[in-house]
C-alpha positions as CSV (number, residue, x, y, z in Angstrom):
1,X,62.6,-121.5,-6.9
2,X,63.8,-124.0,-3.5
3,X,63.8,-122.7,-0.2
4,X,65.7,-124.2,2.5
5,X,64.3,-123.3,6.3
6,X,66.0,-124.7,9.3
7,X,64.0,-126.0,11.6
8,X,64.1,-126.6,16.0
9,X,63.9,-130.3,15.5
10,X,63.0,-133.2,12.5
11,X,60.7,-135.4,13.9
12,X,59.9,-138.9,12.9
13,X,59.6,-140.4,9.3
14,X,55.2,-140.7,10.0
15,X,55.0,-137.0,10.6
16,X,57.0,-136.1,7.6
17,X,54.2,-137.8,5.6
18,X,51.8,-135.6,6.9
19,X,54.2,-132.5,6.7
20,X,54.7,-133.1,2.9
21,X,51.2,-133.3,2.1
22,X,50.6,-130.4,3.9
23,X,52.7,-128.3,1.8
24,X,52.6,-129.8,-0.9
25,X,49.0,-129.1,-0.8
26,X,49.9,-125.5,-1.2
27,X,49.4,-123.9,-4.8
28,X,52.9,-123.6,-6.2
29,X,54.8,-126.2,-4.6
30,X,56.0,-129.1,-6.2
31,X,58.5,-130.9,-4.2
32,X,59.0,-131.3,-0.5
33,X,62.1,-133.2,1.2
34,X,62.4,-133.0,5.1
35,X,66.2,-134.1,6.1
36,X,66.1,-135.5,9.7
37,X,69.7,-135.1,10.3
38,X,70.0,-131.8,9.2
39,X,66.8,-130.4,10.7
40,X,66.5,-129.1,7.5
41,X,63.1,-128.6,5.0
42,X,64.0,-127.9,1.2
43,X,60.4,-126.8,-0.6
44,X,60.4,-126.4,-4.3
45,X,58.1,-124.1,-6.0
46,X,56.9,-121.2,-8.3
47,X,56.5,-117.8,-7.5
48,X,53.0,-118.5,-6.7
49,X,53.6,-119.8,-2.6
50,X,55.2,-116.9,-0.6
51,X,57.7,-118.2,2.1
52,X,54.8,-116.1,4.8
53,X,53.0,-119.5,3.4
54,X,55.2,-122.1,4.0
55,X,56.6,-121.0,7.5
56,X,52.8,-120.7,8.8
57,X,52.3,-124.8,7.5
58,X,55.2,-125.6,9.2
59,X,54.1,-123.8,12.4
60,X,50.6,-125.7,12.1
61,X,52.5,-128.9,11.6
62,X,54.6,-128.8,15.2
63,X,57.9,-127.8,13.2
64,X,59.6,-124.9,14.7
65,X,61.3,-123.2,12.0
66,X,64.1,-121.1,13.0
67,X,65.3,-117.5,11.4
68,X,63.9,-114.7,10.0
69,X,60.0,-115.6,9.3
70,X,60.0,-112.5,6.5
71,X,62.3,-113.2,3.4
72,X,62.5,-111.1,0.1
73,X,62.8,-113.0,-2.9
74,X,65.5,-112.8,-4.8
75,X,64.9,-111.9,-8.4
76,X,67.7,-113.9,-10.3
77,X,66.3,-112.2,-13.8
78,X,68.3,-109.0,-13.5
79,X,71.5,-110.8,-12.7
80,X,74.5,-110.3,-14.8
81,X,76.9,-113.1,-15.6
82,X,80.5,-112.0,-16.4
83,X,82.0,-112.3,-19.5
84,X,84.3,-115.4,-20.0
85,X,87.7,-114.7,-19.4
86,X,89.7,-113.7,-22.7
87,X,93.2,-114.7,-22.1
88,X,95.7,-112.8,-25.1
């Protein structure tokens, strides 16, 4: 699963040391990448980490993130793909 917040403002490349090993540090998450000129923060991870989780870390780490702070996950295991087109 990757989740994508938004966030106020990136800061510098130091902090996004500490901000990866913060999450990171969470059970279920196996790959952080903070994108300074998109003030963007793409998190990888299992099913295990809610997103309640990962927007309180980036809270504690000075990040502001910006949207909704409640999600629903999307379950991707009841969706249907449609048949390939038959051309006659």
């Amino acid at each position: 699963m990757r989740t994508v917040i938004q966030v106020e403002r990136a800061n510098c490349c130091a902090f996004n040391n500490s901000l990866n090993r913060e999450i990171a540090a969470l059970n279920g998450v196996y790959a952080v990448n903070i994108d300074n000129y998109k003030n963007e923060v793409t998190i990888d991870h299992t099913d295990e980490v809610s997103f309640e989780e990962i927007y309180a870390k980036l809270e504690e780490s000075g990040y502001t993130p910006l949207g909704d702070r409640s999600r629903e996950k999307t379950d991707y295991s009841t969706l249907e793909w449609p048949e390939e087109n038959q051309h006659n």
